[in-house]
N, C-alpha and C positions, 0 to 999 in steps of 0.2 A: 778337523773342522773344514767346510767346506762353503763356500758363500757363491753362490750364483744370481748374478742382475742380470734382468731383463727391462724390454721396457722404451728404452732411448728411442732417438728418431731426429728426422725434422721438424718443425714446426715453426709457425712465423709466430710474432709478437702478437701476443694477446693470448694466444695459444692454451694447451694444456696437454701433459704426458701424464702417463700414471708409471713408475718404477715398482719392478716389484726386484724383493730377491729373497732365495730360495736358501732355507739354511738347513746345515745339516753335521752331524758330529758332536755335537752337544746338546747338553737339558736344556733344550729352547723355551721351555716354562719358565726358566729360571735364566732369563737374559736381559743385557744390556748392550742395546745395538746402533748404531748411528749409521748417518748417511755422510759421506763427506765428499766432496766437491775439489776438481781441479782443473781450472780454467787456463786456455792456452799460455805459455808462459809465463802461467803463477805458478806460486804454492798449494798446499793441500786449505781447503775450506772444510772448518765441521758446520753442517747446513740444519739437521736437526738431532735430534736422539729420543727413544723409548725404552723404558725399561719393561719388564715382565707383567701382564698383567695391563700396561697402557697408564700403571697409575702418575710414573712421572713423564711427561712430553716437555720437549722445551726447542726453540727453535733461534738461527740465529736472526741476528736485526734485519739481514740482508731477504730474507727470504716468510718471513713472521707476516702473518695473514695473507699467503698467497699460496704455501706448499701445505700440505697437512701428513703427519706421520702417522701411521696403524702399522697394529700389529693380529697374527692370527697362528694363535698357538698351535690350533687345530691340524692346520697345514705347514706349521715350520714359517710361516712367510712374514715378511716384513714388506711395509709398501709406503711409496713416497707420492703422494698427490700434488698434482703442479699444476695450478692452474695461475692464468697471466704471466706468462712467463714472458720475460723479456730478455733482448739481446745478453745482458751483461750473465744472464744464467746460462748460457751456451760452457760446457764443462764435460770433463768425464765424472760420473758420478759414481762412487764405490761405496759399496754395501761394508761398514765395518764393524767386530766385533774382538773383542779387545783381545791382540796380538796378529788377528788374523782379517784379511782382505779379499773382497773378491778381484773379479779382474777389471770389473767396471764396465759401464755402458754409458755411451756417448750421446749427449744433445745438446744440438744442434739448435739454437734459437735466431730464425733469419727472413727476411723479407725476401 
């Protein structure tokens, strides 16, 4: 299994990034994949998750009507919409599926 995020950057508050990442090594039809979040000397945040198909989406409180999660079988790809983004979302964000992690992509949310 192999999980590659793209995506990250700068951006000032108000902002918006789109995360993608790139899966590969497994029946990606048949998955359940999340985004999760780690902001400078925190812990690990889970931010949103999708399963196979898009039929279940759930997001957490921190980030619920601002990020939006898709998915597209077609291409292997899973992708994190982040629009208004504010300071306190500044994090490494990692593409996860269950056991396995990408290496993550960094944003950056700043004046």
């Amino acid at each position: 299994v192999q999980l590659v995020e793209s995506g990250g950057g700068l951006v000032q508050p108000g902002g918006s990034l789109r995360l993608s990442c790139a899966a590969s090594g497994f029946t990606f039809s048949s998955y359940a994949m999340s985004w999760v979040r780690q902001a400078p000397g925190k812990g690990l945040e889970w931010v949103s998750g999708i399963n196979s198909g898009g039929g279940s989406i759930s997001y957490a409180d921190s980030v619920k009507g601002r990020f939006t999660i898709s998915g597209d079988n077609a291409k292997d790809m899973i992708y994190l919409q982040m629009d208004d983004l504010k300071v306190e979302d500044t994090a490494v964000y990692y593409c996860y599926y269950p056991g396995y992690w990408g290496q993550g992509t960094q944003v950056t949310v700043s004046s």
